[in-house]
N, C-alpha and C positions, 0 to 999 in steps of 0.2 A: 667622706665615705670610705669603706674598705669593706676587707672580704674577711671571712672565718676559715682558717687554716687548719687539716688537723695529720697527724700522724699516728704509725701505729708502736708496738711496744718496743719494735726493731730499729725508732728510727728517736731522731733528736731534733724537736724544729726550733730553728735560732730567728727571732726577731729583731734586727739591726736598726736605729734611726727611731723616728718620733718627731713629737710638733716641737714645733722652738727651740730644735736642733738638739735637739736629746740625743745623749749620746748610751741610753741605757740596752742593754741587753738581755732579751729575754733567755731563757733557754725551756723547752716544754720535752717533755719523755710521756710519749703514748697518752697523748690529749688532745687539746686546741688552743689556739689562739687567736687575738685580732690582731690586725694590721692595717695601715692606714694604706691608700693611695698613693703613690709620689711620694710619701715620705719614710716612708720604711721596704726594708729589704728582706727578702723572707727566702732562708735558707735549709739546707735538711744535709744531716750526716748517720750514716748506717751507726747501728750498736751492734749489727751479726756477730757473729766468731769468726775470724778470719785464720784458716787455716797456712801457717808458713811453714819449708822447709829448708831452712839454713843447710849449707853444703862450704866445707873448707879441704881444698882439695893439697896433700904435698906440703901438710904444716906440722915442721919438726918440732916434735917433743924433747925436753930437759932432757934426753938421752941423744938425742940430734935422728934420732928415726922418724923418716918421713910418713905421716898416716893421712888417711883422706876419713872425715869423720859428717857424718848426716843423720839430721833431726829432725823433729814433728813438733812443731811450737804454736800453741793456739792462744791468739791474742781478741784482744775487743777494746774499744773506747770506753774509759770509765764515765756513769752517771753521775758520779758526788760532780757539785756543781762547781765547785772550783778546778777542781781535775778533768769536768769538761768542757768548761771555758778553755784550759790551756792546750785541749785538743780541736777546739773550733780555733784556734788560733794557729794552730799548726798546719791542721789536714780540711780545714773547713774550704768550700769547694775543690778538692780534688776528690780524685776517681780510688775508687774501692783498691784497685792496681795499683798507683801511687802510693796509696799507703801502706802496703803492702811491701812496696820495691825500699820504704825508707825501712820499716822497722827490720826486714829481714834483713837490710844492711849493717842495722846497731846489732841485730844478735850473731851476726856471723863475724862482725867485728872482736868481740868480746869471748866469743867462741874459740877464737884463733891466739887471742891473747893469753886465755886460760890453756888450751894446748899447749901451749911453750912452758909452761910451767910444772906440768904433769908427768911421772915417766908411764910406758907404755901400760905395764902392768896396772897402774892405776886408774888410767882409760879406761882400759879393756876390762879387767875383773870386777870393777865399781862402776858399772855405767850410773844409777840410780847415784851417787853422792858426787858424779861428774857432771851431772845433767841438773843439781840441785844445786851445786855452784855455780853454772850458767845463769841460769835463772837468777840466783842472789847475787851475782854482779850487775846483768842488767838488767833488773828490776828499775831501779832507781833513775836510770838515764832513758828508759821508754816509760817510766811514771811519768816525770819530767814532759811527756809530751803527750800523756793524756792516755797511756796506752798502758793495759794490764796483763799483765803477762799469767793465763789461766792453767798452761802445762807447758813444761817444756822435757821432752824424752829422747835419746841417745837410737836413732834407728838405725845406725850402722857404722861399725870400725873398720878398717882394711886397710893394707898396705900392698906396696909395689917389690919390696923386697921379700916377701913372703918369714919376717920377723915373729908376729904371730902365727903363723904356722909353726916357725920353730921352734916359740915358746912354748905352745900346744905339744909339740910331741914330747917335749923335755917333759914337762906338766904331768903326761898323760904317761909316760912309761914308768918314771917315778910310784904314781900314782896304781900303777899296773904291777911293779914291782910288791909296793908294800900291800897290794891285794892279796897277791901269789901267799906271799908271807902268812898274813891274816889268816887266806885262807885253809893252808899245810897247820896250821896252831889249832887252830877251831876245827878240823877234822881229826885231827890226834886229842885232844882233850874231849870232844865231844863221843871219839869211839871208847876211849877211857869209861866215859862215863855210861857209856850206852852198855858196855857190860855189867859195869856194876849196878844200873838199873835192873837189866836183864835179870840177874842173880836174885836180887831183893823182889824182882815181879815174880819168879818162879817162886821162890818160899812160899810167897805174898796169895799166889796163884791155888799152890798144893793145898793150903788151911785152906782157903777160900772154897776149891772143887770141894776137900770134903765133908765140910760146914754145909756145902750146899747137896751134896749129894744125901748126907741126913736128912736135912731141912725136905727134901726132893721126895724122898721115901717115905717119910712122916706125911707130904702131902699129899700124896697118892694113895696113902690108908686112907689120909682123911676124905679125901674126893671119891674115892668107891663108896665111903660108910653114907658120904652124902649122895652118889648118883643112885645109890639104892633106896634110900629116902623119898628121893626127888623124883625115881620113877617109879615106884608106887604110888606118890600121888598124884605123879601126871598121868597117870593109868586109869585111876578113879578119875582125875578131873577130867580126863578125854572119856572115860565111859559114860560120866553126868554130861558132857557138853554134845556126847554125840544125839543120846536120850533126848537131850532137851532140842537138840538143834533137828532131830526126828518130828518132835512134837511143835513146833513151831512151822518147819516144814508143813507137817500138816495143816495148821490152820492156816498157811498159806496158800496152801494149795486149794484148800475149802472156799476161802474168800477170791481166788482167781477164779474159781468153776461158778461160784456166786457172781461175780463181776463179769464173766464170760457168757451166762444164761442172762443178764439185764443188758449186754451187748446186743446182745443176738435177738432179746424182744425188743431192744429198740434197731437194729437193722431191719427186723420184719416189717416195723410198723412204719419206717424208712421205706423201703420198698415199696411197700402197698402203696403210701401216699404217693411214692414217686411213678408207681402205676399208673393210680387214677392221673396223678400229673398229667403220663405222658398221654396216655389217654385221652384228657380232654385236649391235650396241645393236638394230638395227631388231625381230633375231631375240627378243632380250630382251623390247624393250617392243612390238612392233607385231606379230611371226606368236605368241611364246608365247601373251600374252595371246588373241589371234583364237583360237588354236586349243583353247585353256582356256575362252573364251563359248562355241565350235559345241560342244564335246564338252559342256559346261552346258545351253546351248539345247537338246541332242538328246536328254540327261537327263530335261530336264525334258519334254520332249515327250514320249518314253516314256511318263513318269510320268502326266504328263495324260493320254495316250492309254488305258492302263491303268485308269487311275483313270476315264474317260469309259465304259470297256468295262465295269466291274464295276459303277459306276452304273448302267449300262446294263440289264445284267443284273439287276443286284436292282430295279431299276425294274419290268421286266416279270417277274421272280418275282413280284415284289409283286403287280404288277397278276394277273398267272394268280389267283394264291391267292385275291383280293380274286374277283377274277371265280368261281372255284371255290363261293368262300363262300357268295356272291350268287347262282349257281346251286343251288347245293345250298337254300338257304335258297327261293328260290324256290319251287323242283322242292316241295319239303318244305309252302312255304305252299299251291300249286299245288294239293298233292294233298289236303291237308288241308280245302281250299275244293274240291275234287271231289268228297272223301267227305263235305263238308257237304252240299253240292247233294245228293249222292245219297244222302242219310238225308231231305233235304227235300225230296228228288221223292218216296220210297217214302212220306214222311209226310204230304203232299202227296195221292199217290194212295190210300192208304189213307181219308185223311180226304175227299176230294175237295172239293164245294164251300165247307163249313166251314173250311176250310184256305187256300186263296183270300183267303176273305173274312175269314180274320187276319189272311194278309198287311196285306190293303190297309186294313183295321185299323189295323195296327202303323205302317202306313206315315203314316194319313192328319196326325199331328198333329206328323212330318218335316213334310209338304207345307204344312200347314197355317202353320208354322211359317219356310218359307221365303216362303210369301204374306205373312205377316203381319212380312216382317222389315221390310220398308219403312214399315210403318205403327210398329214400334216405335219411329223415332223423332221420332215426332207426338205431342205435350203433348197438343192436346185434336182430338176429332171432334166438330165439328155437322151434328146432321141440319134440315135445314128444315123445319117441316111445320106446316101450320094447325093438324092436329085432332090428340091423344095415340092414338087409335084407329090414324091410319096409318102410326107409328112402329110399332107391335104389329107391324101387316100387312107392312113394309118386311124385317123379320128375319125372317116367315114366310117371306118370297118367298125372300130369299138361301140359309134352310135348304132349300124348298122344289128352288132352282135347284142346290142341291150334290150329288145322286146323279147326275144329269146330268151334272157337271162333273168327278166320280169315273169314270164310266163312258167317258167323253171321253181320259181321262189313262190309267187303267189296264185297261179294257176290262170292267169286272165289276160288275153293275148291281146297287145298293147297294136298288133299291126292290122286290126279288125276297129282300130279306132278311127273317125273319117279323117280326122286332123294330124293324126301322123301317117296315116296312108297318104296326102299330099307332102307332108314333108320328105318321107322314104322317095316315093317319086317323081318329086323335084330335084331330091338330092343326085339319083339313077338317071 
């Protein structure tokens, strides 16, 4: 059993081993592969561009002047398949960085070799055939290891003795000198000649103004002969186009005044129906309804009115009957307490004074009873008294003081009775 491998266009996968010890090598660029279990090895190396910057710092030139010189070199693993076996054999499991730290060694090596060889001037003013024989040196010694060298460019010269600067102002004065020069030759020859244009323009000038000033005056007869041509008939054709644009006017005016009176019979006829419309809406929503509340409202008044009369009425049936009741009941108690009275007068006069003195009898211990309501609710009574003897005497007197007090109230002398006539004088 195994697994299916794949990578993408960036990458290289190497198949290592096999059954019965095979020693074959796959190599796969942006596809798949199988691989066994246990018996094969399955590895992967970048194809990116890896960008390097070779730096040789203090390396004297065939003049013995010290320069520090720094490049931009883009490299990548080649896919031809023998050139990337001999790169799976070099950099196959190392790091991106690794291979990196080797190649940027071969090209700074070679870098530094070729500096020795070069004088400054050819450094410095050629970087482009300096930087093309870097590369065509080692080309071949980072082939050799699987490695293609894409570009390689010169991004900076400089020194510590400030050489090139010196060679720069020698350069540049020279160069500023034979300007100066140039320049004083090419304004003297050019004022030379700017006269003798001058000269040859003015001739050139004078035939030319008056070639043209004939030509000028010849066209200015011709252009009056034509604006008087030209405005006579624009005279006519405005007097025909006003005529006509009159008569047009008018029947446009005729067919607006037509279009405006069939406007206006159909606004009327708009109208009207929108009359009757509103008319019957009003009669819809504003008399139906009115006249559907007053016949409601007059319903219902009726009804209340009805309804207050028969109230009304049983109100005072009621009240009669009620009254009836309470008469009759009266009449009835009336007479009943008349014929009491008058079984208690007859019984009264038959008994005469002993009958009296039931009453007020029957009455006294009412009376007594309304005297003594106040006092019921008194806890206690003290009588003051020095001696026990005129406590006795004190209740003699109050007894003594109540046929009096009887005879005061109901008129009937309670000491003309034989039974308390012995009590008064037994008490005495």
């Amino acid at each position: 059993m195994g697994n299916c491998y794949t990578v993408g266009p960036n990458e290289a996968l190497v198949v290592s081993g096999g059954c019965c010890g095979s020693d074959q090598k796959t190599y796969t660029v942006g596809g798949w592969a199988w691989a066994w279990w246990l018996l094969t090895d399955i590895q992967k190396i970048t194809l990116e561009i890896m960008t390097l910057q070779p730096k040789c710092e203090d390396v004297e030139t065939a003049e013995g002047v010290a320069l520090t010189v720094t490049g931009v070199a883009q490299v990548k693993v080649m896919t031809d398949k023998e050139l990337l076996s001999l790169a799976c054999e070099q950099f196959l499991g190392k790091s991106v960085m690794e291979i990196k730290g080797v190649v940027l060694q071969t090209l700074e090596g070679h870098l530094r070799s070729i500096l020795g060889t070069l004088t400054v001037e050819q450094i410095y003013q050629d970087r482009d055939q300096f930087a093309s024989l870097v590369r065509e040196v080692a080309a071949p010694d980072v082939g050799r290891m699987g490695i293609e060298i894409l570009s390689f460019t010169i991004k900076d010269v400089y020194d510590k003795v400030d050489y090139l600067s010196s060679l720069g102002k020698t350069q540049t004065a020279a160069v500023q000198r034979d300007a100066d020069i140039g320049v004083a030759e090419a304004e003297r020859d050019a004022g030379i000649r700017e006269a003798e244009c001058k000269k040859e323009m003015m001739d050139v000038k004078f035939l030319a103004d008056t070639k043209m000033a004939d030509s000028k005056r010849e066209l200015e007869m011709q252009k009056a002969s034509f604006n008087q041509e030209v405005n006579a008939k624009k005279a006519e054709a405005q007097l025909a186009y006003e005529l006509q644009a009159a008569k047009e006017q008018q029947k446009i005016r005729l067919e607006e005044i037509e279009i405006e009176v069939v406007q206006r019979k159909k606004q009327i006829t708009i109208e009207e129906k929108e009359i009757v419309r509103t008319d019957k809406e009003l009669i819809a929503t504003v008399k139906r309804p009115a006249e559907a509340e007053a016949y409601k409202m007059q319903q219902l008044a009726e009804g209340q009115k009805v309804k207050k009369v028969l109230t009304a009425q049983a109100e005072a049936e009621k009240i009669r009957r009620i009254g009836e009741a309470e008469a009759a009941s009266i009449e009835a108690v009336g007479k009943a307490e008349a014929e009491k009275m008058r079984m208690k007068a007859e019984a009264y006069q038959q008994y005469g004074e002993a009958a009296k003195t039931a009453l007020v009898l029957e009455a006294l211990p009412k009376i007594a009873g309304k005297v003594a309501a106040p006092l019921a609710r008194t806890s206690e009574i003290v009588i003051l008294s020095g001696e026990g003897s005129r406590v006795t005497g004190e209740v003699n007197r109050l007894l003594a003081e109540l046929p009096v007090s009887v005879n005061a109230l109901t008129g009937v002398d309670l000491s003309k009775i034989p039974l308390l006539q012995k009590m008064t004088n037994a008490q005495a």
